[in-house]
C-alpha positions in Angstrom: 109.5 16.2 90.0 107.8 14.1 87.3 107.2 10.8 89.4 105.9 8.9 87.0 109.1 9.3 84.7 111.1 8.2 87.3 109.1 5.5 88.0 108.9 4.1 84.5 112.6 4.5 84.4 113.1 3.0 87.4 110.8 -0.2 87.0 113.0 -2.4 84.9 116.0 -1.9 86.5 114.4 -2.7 89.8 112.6 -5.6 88.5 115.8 -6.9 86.6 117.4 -7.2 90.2 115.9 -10.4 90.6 118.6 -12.2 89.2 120.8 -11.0 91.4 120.3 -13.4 94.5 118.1 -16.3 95.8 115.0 -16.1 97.0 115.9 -16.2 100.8 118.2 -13.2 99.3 115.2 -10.6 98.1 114.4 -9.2 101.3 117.9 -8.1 102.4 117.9 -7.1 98.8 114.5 -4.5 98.3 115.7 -3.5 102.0 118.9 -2.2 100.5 117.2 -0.4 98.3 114.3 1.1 100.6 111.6 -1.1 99.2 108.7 -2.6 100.9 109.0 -6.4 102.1 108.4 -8.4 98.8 105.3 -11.1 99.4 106.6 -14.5 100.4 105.3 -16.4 97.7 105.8 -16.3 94.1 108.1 -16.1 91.4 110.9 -13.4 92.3 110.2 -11.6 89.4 106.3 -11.2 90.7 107.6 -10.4 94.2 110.0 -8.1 93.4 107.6 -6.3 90.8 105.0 -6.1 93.5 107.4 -4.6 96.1 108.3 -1.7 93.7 104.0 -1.0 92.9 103.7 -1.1 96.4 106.8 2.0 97.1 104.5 5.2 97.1 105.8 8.5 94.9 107.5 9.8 98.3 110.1 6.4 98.3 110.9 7.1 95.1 114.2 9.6 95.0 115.2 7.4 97.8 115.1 4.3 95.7 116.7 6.0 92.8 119.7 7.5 94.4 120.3 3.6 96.4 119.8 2.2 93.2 122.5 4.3 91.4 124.8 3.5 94.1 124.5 0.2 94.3 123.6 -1.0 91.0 124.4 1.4 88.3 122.8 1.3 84.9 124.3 2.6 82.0 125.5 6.3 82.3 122.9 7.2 79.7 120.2 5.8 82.4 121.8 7.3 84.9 122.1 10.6 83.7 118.2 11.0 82.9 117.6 9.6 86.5 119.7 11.9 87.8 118.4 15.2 85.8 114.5 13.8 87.3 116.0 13.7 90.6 117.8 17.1 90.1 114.5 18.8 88.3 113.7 21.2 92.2 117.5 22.2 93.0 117.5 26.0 93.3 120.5 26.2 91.1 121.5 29.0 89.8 120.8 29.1 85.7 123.3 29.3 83.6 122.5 30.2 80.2 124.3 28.5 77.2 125.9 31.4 75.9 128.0 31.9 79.5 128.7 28.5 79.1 130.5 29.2 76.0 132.3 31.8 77.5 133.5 29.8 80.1 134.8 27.2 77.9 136.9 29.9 76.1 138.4 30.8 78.4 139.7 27.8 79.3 140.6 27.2 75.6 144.1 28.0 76.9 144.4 26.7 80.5 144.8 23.8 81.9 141.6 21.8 82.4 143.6 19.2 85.4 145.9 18.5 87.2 145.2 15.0 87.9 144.4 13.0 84.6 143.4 9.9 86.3 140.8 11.6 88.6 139.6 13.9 85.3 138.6 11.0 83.6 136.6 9.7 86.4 134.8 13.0 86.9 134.0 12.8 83.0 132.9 9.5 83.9 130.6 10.0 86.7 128.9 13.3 84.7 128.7 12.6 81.0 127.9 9.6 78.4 131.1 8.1 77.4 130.0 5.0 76.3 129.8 3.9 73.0 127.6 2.1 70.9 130.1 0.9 67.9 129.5 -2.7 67.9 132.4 -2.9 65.8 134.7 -1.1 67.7 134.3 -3.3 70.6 134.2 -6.5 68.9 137.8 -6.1 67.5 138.7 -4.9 71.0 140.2 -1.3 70.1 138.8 1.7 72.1 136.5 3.6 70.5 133.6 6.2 71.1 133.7 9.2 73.2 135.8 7.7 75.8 138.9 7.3 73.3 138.4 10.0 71.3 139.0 11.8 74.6 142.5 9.9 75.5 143.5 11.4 72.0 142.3 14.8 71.5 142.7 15.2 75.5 145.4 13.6 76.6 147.9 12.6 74.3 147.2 15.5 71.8 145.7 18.6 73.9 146.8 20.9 71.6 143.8 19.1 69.6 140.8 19.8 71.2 140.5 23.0 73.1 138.2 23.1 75.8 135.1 24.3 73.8 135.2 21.6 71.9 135.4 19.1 74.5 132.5 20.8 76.7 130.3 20.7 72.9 131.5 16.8 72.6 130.5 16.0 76.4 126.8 17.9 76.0 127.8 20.6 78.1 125.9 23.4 77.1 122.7 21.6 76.9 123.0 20.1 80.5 121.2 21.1 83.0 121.9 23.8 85.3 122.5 21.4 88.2 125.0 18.9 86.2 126.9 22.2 84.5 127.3 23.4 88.1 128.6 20.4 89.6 131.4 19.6 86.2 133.1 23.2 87.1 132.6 22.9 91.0 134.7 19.3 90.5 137.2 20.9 87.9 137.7 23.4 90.8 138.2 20.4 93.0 140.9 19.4 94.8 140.9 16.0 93.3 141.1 17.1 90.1 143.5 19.7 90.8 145.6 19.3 93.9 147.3 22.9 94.1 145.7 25.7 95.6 147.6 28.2 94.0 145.7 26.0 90.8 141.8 26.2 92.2 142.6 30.0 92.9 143.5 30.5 89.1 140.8 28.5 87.5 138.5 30.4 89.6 139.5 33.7 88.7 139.4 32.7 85.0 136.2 31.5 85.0 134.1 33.6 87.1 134.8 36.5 84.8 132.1 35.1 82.8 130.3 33.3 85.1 129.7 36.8 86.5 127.9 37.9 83.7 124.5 35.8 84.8 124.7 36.9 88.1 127.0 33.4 89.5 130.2 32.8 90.5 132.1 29.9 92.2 132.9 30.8 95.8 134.7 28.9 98.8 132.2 27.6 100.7 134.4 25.2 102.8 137.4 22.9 103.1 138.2 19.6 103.0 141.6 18.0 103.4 143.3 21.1 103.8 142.0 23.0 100.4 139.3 25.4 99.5 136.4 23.7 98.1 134.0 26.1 95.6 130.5 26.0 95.1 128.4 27.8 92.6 126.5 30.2 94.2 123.9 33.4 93.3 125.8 36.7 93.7 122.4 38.2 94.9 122.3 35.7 97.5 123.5 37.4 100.4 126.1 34.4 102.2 127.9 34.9 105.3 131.0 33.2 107.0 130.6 30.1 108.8 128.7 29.6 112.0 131.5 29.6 114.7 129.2 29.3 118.1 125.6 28.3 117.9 123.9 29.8 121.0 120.1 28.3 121.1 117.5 26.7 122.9 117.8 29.5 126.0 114.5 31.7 126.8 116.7 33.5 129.2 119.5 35.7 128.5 122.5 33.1 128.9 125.3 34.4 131.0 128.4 33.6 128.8 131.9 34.6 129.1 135.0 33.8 126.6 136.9 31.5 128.2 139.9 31.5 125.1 139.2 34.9 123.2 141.9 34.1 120.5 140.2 31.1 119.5 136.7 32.4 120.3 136.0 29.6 123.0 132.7 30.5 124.9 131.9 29.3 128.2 128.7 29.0 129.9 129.2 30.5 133.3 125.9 29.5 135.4 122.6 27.5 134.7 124.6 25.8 132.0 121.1 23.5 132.1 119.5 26.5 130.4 121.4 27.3 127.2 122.7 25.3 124.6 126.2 25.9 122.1 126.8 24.1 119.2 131.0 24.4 118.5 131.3 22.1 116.0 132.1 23.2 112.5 129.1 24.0 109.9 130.3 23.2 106.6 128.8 23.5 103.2 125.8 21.2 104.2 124.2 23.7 106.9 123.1 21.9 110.2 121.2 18.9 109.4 119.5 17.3 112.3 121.1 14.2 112.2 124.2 16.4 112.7 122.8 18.0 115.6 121.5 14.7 117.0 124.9 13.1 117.1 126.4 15.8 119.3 123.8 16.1 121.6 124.3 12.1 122.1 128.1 12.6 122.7 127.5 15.3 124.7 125.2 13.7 127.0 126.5 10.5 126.7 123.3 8.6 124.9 124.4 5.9 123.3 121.0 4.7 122.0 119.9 7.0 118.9 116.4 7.2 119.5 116.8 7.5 123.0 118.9 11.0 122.0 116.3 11.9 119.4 113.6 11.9 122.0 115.5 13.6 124.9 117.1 16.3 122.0 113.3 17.3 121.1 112.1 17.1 124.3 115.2 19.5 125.5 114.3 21.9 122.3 110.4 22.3 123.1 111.6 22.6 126.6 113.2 25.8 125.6 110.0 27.5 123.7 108.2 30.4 125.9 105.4 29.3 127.7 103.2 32.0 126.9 103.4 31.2 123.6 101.2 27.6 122.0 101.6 29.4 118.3 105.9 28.8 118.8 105.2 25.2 120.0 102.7 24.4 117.6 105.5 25.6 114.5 107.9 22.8 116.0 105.0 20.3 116.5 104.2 20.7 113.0 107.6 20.5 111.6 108.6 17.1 112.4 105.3 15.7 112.6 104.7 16.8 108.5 108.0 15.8 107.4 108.9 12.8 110.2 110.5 10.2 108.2 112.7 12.6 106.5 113.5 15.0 109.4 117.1 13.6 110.3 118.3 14.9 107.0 116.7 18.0 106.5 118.1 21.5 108.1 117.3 21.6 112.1 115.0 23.4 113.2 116.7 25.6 116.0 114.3 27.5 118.8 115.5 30.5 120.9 118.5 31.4 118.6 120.9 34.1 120.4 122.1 36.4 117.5 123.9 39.0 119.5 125.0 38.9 122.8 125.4 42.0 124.8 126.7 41.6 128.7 124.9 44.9 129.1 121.3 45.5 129.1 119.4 47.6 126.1 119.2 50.4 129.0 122.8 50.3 130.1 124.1 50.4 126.2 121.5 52.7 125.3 120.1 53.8 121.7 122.9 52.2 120.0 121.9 48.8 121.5 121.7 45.7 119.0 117.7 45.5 118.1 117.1 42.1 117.9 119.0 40.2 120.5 117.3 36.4 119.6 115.4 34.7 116.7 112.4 32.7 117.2 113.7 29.8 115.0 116.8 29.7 112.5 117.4 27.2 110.1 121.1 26.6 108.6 120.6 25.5 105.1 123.3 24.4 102.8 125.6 26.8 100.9 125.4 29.0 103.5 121.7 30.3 103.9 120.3 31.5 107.1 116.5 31.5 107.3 115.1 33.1 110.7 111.3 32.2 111.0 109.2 34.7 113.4 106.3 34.1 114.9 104.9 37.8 115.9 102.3 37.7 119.1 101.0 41.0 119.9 104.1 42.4 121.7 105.5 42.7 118.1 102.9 45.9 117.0 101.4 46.5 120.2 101.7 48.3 123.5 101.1 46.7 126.8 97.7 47.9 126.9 97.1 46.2 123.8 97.3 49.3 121.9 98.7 49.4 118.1 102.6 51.3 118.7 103.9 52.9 115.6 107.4 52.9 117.1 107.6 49.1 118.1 106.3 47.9 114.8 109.1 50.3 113.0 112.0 48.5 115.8 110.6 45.5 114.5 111.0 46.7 110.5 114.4 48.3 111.3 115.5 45.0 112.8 114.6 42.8 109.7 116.1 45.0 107.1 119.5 44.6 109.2 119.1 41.2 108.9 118.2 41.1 105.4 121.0 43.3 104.9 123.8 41.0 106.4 122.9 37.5 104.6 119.8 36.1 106.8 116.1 35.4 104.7 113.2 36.7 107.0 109.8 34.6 107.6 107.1 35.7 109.6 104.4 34.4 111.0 100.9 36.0 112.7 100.1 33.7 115.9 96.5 34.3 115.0 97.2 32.1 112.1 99.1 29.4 113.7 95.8 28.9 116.0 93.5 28.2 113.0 92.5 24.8 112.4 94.3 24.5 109.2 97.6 25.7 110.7 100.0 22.5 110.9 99.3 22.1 107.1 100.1 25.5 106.6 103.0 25.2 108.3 104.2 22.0 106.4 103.2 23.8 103.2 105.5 26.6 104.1 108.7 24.7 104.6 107.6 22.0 101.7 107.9 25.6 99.8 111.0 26.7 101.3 113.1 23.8 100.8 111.7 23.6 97.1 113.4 27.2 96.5 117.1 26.4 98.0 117.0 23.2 96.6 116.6 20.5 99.9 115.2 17.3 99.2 112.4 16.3 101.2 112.3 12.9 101.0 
């Protein structure tokens, strides 16, 4: 992210806030926006100024996306603000000429259902504002905007939709703002039909196809399908429907409603948690998991939860194994501040459940009954992070054993196979002195490639 863009673009808009109240009113006011405590003496223009220098890099995305809520520059401003803030998603490209394809195709379809909520999705992606002076001084619409209630609207048979993508700058957006203008013509706001959503999506992801992308229903909302963009060589499962974690014992479970897969924790329900609340399109954020465990054990006070959910989590880690706790240590204390909306960090993850035991099923048993650590990550992606002690490649003697280092193998290419990304780490080095950098290094990495902001 190029900081120092964003903070040049970001410095007189801030600093033009102080107009905007009193004196007494600048504190409320910088805390709105996640600014530091302006000084309490000066001019409001050198207190403001000096709260902003004093926001580190880190604060800045923050800042930004308060600022645009709150006080919205032009959409010209906003637009290069948000392509800064935009600049690590891991979305998919999508190259100009399948844009032009796209558009094509919908040279003959319907681009809405809705006109009123079209025009505020043009709105809230592209520039419609104009700069004829004259135009506005004798009060008659002009720019962009009108041309569109003409050649859109009133006339349709006017401008097809290749033209209007080439008037809006379409195919020289970026990736992430070309992703999110079909995802929101897909949208149910825009067009409240499903039968409607099903057949813009099949007409478009006949091109979209052809660069290895396709929209795909990721969720609901309100009853209809909502469509994300998505890489066909990601791998994406279903959604989670029961979380089983936090247990270093085989938990002894039982279906209490088979029809609508209701699981019930039959003893030591102390020793095993289940998440049953629905995992949408956002993964499993830990402020998400923080509000259940406080409604399900009755904590009102949120940091009073926080504390007693982390403590319950390390709780759950083997013993026998410092390298495990250490990875968790080193997650929240790298990232802290930022932690309750990045993906939780789950320990002792059941993936299959088996009421028999490996000896009872035999050689068809499941290989990998539970994960070390699994991470729920938005648009579907499962990561399962390993750490591998000596039990992974060795015998009890200590011994290296060809045949429980190919299990392990076997195990991850299954994985691999059905939608889940793979991490390992040795234990060695999660015992070295530089290991809780490493560790922060690795997820700063992680999240960089699927696209979650860190800050």
């Amino acid at each position: 992210m190029d900081y120092a863009q964003l903070r040049n673009l970001l410095e007189p808009l801030v600093t033009g806030l102080k107009d905007a109240g009193t004196h007494t009113m600048l504190p409320t006011l910088c805390e709105e926006l996640g600014l530091p405590a302006p000084a309490a003496d000066g001019s409001k223009r050198e207190r403001i100024t000096a709260s902003f220098d004093a926001a580190t890099d880190r604060d800045l995305p923050g800042i930004a996306c308060k600022l645009l809520i709150r006080h919205p520059p032009t959409s010209a401003l906003r637009n290069q603000i948000q392509d800064i803030l935009w600049s690590e998603s891991a979305c998919p490209p999508i190259p100009k000429r399948y844009r032009r394809e796209v558009a094509r195709r919908l040279n003959s379809e319907d681009l809405y259902i809705d006109a009123r909520r079209f025009d505020d999705l043009l709105e809230r992606l592209w520039i419609l504002d104009t700069d004829d002076w004259m135009g506005l001084l004798s009060g008659k619409p002009a720019g962009l905007r009108a041309e569109i209630q003409q050649h859109v609207h009133r006339d349709p048979e006017d401008w097809p939709a290749e033209i209007l993508f080439d008037q809006l700058g379409a195919f020289d957006a970026s990736d992430r703002r070309f992703a999110l203008f079909l995802e929101e013509l897909a949208s149910a706001e825009v067009r409240p039909d499903e039968a409607a959503q099903r057949h813009f999506i099949a007409c478009i992801n006949e091109s979209l196809r052809g660069c290895g992308v396709e929209l795909r229903e990721t969720d609901s909302k309100g009853g209809y399908p909502v469509f994300s963009l998505v890489s066909l060589h990601m791998a994406v499962k279903g959604r989670p429907k029961n979380l089983i974690f936090a247990s270093p014992e085989k938990p002894d479970l039982r279906f209490s409603d088979a029809l609508d897969n209701d699981v019930e924790i039959v003893t030591n329900a102390d020793k095993v948690l289940v998440y049953d609340r629905s995992i949408g399109n956002d993964g499993l954020r830990w402020n998400d998991l923080q509000q259940w465990w406080s409604e399900v054990e009755h904590i009102a006070d949120a940091t009073q939860a926080k504390r007693s959910l982390y403590a319950r989590l390390k709780a759950s880690l083997p013993q026998n194994s410092p390298p495990q706790t250490l990875l968790l240590d080193a997650f929240f204390e790298g990232f802290r501040s930022a932690v309750p909306t990045l993906p939780a960090l789950l320990p002792e993850v059941w993936l299959h459940w088996d009421p028999r035991t490996v000896r009872e099923r035999g050689p068809d048993a499941l290989l990998r009954f539970r994960m070390d650590f699994l991470l729920l990550l938005p648009q579907g992606v499962r990561v399962v992070i390993e750490v591998d002690g000596k039990h992974h490649y060795a015998d009890t003697t200590g011994s290296a054993d060809v045949q429980r280092y190919a299990q392990m193998v076997r195990a991850d290419r299954e994985l691999k196979l059905t939608g889940y990304e793979v991490f390992r780490f040795g234990a060695a080095e999660l015992q070295l002195p530089s290991a809780k950098a490493d560790v922060k290094a690795f997820f700063e990495a992680l999240f960089k490639r699927y696209g979650v902001p860190t800050h």
